[in-house]
C-alpha positions in Angstrom: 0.0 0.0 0.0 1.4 3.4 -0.9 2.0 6.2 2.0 -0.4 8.3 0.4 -3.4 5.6 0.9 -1.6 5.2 3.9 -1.6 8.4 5.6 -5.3 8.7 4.2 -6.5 6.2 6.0 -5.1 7.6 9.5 -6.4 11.0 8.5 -9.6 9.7 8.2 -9.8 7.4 11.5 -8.4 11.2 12.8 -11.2 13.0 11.8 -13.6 11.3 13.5 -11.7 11.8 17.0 -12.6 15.3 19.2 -11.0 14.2 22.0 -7.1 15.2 22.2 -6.1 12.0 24.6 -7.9 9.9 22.1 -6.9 12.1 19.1 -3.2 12.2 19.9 -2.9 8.0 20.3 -4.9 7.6 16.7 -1.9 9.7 15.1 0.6 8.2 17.0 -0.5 4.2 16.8 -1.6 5.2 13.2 2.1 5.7 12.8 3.7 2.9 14.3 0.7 0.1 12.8 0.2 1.6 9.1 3.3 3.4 8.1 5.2 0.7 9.7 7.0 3.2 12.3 9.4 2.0 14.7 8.8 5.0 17.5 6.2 7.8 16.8 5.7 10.9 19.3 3.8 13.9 19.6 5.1 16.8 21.6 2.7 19.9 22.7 3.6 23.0 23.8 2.8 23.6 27.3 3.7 25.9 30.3 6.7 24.6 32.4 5.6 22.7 35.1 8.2 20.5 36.1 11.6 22.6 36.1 12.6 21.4 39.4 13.0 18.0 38.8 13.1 17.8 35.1 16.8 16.3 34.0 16.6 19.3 31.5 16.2 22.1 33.2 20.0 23.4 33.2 19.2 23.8 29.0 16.3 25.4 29.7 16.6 29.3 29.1 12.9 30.3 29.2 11.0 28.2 31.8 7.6 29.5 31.1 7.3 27.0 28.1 8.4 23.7 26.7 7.3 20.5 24.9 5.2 18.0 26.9 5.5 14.4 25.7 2.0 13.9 25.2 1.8 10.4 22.9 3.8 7.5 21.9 4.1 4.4 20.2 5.9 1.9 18.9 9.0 1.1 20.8 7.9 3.1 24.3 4.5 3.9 25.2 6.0 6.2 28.7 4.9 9.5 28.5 7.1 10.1 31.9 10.9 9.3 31.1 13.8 11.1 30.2 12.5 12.8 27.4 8.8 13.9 28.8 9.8 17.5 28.6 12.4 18.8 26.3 13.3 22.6 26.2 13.0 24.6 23.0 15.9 24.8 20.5 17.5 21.8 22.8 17.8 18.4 21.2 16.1 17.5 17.6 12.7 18.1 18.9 13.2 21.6 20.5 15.2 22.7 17.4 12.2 21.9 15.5 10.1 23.7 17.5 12.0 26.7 17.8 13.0 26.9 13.8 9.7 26.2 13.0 11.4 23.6 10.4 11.0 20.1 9.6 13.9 17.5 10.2 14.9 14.6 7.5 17.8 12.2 8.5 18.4 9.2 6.8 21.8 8.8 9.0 20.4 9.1 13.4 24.3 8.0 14.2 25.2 10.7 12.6 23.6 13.6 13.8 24.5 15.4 16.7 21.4 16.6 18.0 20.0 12.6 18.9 22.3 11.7 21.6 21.8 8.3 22.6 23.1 6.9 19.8 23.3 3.1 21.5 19.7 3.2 22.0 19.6 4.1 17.6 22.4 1.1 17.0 20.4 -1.5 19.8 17.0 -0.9 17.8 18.7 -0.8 14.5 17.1 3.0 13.3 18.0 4.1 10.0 15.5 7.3 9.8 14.3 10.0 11.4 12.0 12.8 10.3 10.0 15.2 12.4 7.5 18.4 11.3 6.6 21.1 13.5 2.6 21.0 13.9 1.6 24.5 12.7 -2.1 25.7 12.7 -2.7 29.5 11.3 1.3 30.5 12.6 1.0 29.5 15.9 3.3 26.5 17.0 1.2 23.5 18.7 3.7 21.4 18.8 6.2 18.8 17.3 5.6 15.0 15.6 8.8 13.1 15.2 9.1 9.5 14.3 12.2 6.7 13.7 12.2 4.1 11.3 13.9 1.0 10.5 14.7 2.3 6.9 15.2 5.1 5.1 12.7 7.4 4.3 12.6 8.7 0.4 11.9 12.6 -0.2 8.2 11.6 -1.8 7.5 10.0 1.7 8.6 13.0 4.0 7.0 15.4 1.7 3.7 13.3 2.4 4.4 13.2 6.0 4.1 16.9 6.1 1.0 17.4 4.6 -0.3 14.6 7.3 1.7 16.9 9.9 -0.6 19.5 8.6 -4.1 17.7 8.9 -2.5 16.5 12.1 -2.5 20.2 13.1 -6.0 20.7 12.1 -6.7 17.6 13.9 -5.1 19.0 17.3 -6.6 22.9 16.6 -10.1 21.6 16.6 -10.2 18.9 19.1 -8.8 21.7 21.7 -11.1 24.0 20.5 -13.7 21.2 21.1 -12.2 20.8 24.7 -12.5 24.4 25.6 -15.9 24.7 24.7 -16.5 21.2 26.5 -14.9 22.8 29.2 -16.7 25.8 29.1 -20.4 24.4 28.5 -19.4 22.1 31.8 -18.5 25.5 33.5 -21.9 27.4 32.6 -23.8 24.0 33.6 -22.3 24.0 36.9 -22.7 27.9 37.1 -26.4 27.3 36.2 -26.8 24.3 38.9 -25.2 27.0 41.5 -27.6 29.5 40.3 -30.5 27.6 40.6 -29.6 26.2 43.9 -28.9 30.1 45.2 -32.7 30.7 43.6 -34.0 27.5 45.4 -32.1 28.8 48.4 -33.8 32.4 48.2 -37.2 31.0 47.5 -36.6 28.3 50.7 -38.0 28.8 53.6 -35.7 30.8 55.1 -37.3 31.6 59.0 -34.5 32.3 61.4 -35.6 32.5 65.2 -35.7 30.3 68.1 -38.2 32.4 69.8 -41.5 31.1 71.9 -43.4 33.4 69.9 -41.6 32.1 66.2 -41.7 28.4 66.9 -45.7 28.6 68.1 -46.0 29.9 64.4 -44.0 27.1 63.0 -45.8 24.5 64.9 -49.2 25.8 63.6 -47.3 26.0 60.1 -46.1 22.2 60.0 -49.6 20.8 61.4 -51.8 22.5 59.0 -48.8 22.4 55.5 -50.2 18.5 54.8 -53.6 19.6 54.4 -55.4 21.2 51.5 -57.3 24.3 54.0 -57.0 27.7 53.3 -54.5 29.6 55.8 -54.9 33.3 56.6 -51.8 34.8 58.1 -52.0 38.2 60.0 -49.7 40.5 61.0 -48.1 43.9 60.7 -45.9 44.6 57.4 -42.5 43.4 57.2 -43.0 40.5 59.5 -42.5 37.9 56.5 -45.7 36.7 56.1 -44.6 35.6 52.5 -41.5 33.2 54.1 -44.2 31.6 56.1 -46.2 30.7 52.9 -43.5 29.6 51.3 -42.9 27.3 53.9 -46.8 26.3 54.0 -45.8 25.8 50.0 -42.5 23.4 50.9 -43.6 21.3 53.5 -47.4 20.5 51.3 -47.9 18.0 48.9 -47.9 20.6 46.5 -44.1 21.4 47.0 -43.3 19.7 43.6 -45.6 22.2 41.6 -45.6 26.1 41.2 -45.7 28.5 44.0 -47.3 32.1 42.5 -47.3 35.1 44.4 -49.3 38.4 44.0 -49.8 41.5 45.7 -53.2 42.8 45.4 -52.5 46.1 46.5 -49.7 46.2 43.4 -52.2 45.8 40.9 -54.4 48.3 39.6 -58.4 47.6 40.4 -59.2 47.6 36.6 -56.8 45.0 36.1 -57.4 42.6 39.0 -59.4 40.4 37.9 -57.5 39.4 34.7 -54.5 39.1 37.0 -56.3 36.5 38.9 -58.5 34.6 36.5 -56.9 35.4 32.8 -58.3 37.1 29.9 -59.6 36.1 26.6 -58.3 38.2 23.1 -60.6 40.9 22.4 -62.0 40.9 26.5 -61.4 44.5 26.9 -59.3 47.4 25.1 -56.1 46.2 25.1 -56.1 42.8 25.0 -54.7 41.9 22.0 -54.2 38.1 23.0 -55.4 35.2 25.3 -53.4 35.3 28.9 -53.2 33.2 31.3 -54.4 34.1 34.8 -52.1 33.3 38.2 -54.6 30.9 39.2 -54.2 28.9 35.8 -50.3 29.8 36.8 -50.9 28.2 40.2 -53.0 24.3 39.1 -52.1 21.7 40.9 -49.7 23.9 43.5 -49.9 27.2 45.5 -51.6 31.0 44.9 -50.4 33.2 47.6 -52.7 36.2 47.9 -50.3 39.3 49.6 -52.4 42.0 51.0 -55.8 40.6 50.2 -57.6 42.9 51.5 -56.6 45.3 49.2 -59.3 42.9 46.8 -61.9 45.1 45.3 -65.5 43.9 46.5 -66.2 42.5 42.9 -63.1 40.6 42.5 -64.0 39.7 46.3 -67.1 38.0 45.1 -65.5 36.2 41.9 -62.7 34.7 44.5 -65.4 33.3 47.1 -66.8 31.4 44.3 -63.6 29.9 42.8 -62.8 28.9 46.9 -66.4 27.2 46.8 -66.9 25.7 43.6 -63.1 25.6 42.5 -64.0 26.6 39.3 -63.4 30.3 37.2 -63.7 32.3 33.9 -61.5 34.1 31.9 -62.1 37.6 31.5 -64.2 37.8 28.2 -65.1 34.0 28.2 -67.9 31.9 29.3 -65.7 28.4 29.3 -65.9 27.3 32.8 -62.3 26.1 34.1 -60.7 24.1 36.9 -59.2 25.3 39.7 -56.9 22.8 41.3 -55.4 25.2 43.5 -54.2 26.0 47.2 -54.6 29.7 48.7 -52.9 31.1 50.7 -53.8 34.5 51.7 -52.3 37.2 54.2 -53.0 40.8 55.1 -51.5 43.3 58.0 -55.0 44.7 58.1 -57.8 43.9 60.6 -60.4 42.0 58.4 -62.9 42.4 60.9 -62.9 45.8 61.1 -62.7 46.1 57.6 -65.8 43.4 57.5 -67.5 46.0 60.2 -66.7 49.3 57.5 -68.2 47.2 54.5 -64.7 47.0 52.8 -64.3 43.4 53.2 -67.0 40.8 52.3 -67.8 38.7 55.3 -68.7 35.8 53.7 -65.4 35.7 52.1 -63.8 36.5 55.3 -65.3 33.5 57.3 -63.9 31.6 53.8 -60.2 33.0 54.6 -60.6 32.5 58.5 -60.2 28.6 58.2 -57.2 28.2 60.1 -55.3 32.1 60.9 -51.7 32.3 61.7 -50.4 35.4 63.9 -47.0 36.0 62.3 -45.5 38.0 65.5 -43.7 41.7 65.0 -40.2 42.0 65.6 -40.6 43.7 68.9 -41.8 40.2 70.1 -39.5 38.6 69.2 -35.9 40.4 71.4 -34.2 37.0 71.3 -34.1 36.2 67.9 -32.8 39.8 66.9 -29.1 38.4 67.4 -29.6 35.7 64.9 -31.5 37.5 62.5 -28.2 40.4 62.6 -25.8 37.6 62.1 -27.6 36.0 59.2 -28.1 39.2 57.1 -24.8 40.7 57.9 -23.5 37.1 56.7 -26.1 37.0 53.6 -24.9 40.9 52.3 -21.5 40.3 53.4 -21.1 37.5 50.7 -23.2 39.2 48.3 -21.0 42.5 49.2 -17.7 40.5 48.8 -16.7 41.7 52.5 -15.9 39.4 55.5 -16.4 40.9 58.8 -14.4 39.6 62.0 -16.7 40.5 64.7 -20.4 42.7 65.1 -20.1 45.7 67.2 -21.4 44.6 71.1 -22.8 48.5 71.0 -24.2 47.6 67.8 -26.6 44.8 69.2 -27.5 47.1 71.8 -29.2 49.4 69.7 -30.9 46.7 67.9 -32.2 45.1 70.1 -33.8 48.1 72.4 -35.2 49.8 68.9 -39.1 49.1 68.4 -38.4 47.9 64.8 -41.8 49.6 63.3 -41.3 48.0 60.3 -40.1 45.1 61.6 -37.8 42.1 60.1 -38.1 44.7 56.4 -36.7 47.4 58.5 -34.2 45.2 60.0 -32.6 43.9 57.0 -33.0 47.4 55.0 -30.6 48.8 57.8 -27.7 45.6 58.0 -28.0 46.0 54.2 -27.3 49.4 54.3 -24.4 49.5 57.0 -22.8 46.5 55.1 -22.2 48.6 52.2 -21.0 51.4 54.4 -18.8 49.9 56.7 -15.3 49.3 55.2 -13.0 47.4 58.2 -12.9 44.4 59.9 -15.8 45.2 62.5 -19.7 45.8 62.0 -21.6 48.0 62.5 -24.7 50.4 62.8 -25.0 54.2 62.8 -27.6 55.2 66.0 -29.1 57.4 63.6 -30.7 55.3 61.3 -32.9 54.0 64.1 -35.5 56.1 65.4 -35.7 55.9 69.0 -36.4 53.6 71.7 -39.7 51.6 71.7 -42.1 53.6 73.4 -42.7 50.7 76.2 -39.4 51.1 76.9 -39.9 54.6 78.1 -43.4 55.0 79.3 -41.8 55.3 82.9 -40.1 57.9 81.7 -40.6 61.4 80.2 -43.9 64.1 81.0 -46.9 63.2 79.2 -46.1 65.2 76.1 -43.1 63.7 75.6 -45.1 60.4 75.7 -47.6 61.5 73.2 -45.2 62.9 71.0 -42.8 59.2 71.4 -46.1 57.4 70.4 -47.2 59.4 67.5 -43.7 59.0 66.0 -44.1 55.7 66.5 -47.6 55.7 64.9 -46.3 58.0 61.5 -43.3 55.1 61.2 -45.6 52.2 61.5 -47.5 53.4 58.6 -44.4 54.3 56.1 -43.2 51.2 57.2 -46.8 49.7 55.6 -46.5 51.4 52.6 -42.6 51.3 52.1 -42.4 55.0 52.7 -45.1 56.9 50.6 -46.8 59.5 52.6 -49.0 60.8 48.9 -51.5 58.3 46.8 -54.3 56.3 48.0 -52.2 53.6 49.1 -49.9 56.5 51.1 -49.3 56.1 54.8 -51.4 60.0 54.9 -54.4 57.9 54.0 -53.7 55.2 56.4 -53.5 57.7 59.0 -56.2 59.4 58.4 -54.8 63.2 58.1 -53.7 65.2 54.6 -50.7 64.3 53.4 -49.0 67.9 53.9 -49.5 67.5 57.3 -47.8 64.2 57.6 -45.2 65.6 55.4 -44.8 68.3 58.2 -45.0 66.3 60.9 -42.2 64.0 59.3 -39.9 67.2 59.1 -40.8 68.4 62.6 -40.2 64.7 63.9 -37.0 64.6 61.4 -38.0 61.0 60.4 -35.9 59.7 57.5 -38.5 58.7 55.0 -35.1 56.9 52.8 -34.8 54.0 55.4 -38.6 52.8 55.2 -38.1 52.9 51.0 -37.0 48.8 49.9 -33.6 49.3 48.4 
């Protein structure tokens, strides 16, 4: 068989390798079985990794590269003896690879540059011929090979048009490797992602409390279940971790959790929020959608703020709780409603029941099994925990490391009142985790207000006590609507007065709106 059929036919068992180990041998034993090869090697060029033992490092000028001995067959399959690593420009193989020139020899005893010339007379070598493995001018590496007879001029010039595919060969299959590497990289990145999503969306309730773990014990005997749970309690309390958890520890937990905040949406809009609209149901709506309880089927609709409900979409939920069944906006097609509610409000629904805000039949619906989610200011004990965990939480996500929390600091946070509660609390770590800069956390006094009121009613003259409790009052409510004193969701309206003279009463009181605003 002719070199050229034969070199063909290892170029095409080549091709069909990506890997580089794999790659590499198929050149190498290609060699050695079909060109009849006595010893064929493939040499890469790699950073210097072994200079302190390697038997070559004395010849070795420039240590930040050399050639690795990467393949071999034939007489030695070692890819770790004397000549593993070989310095450029020393011996034939780093000449090649430094002159960027292929090597012919018909006569190894002869030349200078292959020095074990007992090892050529023991294995009776008559040629030896390398090429430098070149791919768009940048040197890969070097393929040398002996033979047990000469080589003619015809067969190194067909060698080096094989060193060339060879090239090719090695370009690709690293290229393939990279990206293999990469693609590996961004799968792990995205398994770390989603485990950081699943991690924010878990339920993440920090507290050892009396008052937190009566709430978890009515949370983990009514989760199994399929009743509706109501949780109370003032904003910023995390009613929405506690639904969560009702979410993750149901047999629902395998199927969507959907959240919305009825006081987010606009009236108008409500009920297509909730129950989906057809095309066509309404200026606007230029194509079907989807509701959040077609969203939510077979898992979990959390209902933040329901109170906020107008009285019609009051009446349209009642029904889908009853008869578990709804309507698009725009359509007549009765649907399904496999779904669990959840629903939680800081308002008093009775009261609201009492004004004729809040239907009471819906209300006595809701009120199946109600969960108190405790404020902050009943819960002192767990205010340590809850500092370290977000100072820990925005310290990573900062990229800082603090060595200790300020004893002072504690101090202060655990006499404030925390009118907006566990939202307050982690607005102000946040904050002072950006700002501090050394080794040691901590929190400026002024970004609390001042001491809970039952903390002082002992103290002070009755104004002083009126004026500490209507502070107290005007914080409560910017803490319930994140800091908006105008609007008809402002904490103005909430109070009761015109919203200039909140505003002035704010200035007089020299509350800082900024630190009830979510960040």
């Amino acid at each position: 068989m002719s070199i050229e059929r034969t070199l063909g036919r290892i170029s095409l068992r080549m091709a069909s390798k990506l890997d580089l180990t794999e790659l590499l041998s198929e050149i190498t034993k290609g060699l050695v079985q079909d060109l009849d090869a006595a010893l064929a090697r493939i040499w890469l060029v790699r950073p210097g990794d072994l200079c302190a033992t390697c038997t070559m490092a004395p010849q070795c000028r420039d240590r930040t590269l050399c050639l690795h001995l990467v393949a071999s067959a034939g007489l030695s399959e070692r890819l770790d003896g004397t000549h593993r690593r070989v310095p450029l420009g020393v011996l034939k193989i780093g000449w090649i690879a430094k002159s960027h020139q292929p090597v012919l020899t018909n006569d190894p005893l002869g030349e200078p540059r292959i020095t074990d010339k007992e090892w050529v007379r023991r294995e009776h070598l008559r040629a030896f011929a390398g090429y430098p493995l070149e791919f768009a001018g940048e040197l890969l590496g070097v393929l040398g090979m002996f033979a047990r007879r000469e080589l003619l001029d015809e067969e190194f010039d067909r060698l080096g048009l094989f060193a060339t595919q060879a090239a090719v060969a090695i370009k690709n299959a690293r290229l393939f490797e990279e990206v293999s590497q990469l693609s590996r990289r961004l799968e792990a990145e995205n398994v770390y992602l989603r485990e950081e999503l699943r991690a924010e969306l878990r339920p993440g309730i920090v507290g050892k409390s009396k008052a937190i773990r009566e709430v978890l014990a009515s949370v983990e005997r009514v989760a199994p279940t399929q009743s509706t749970v109501l949780l109370l309690g003032e904003t910023g309390t995390g009613k929405e971790l506690f639904a969560n958890a009702l979410h993750e520890l149901s047999p629902r937990r395998g199927a969507a959790f959907v959240k919305v905040n009825c006081a987010a949406i606009a009236p108008a809009l409500i009920e297509s929020e909730l129950f989906g609209h057809e095309k066509g149901a309404f200026t606007g709506a230029l194509q079907r959608r989807l509701g959040r309880f077609e969203l939510a089927h077979g898992g979990t609709l959390f209902l933040d703020e329901v109170s906020e409900l107008p009285l019609e979409a009051q009446a349209k939920l009642l029904r889908v709780l009853q008869e578990r069944e709804f309507e698009r906006v725009g359509s007549s097609k009765t649907l399904p409603a496999d779904v669990r509610v959840i629903c939680a409000t800081n308002r008093n629904l009775e009261a609201e029941v009492a004004e004729r805000r809040f239907r009471q039949d819906l209300f006595y619906r809701l009120n199946v099994f109600p969960i108190w989610v405790p404020p902050l200011r009943e819960r002192g004990e767990d205010i340590h925990l809850l500092l370290e965990h977000f100072v820990d939480r925005f310290a990573t996500r900062a990229g800082k490391r603090f060595a200790r929390i300020e004893g002072r600091t504690t101090e202060l946070l655990e006499a404030y009142s925390w009118p907006g509660n566990v939202r307050e609390l982690q607005n102000v770590i946040e904050r002072s985790v950006i700002l501090c800069d050394g080794s040691e956390f901590s929190v400026d006094e002024k970004w609390l207000g001042p001491r809970s009121v039952a903390a002082e009613t002992n103290a002070g003259t009755l104004p002083e006590q009126l004026g500490a409790r209507e502070r107290q009052m005007i914080e409560a409510a910017l803490a319930e609507t994140s800091g908006k004193v105008f609007g008809p969701l402002g904490a103005a309206v909430k109070l009761g007065m015109p919203p200039t003279t909140l505003s002035s009463k704010i200035k007089v009181l020299k509350i800082d709106v900024r630190r009830f605003k979510p960040h």
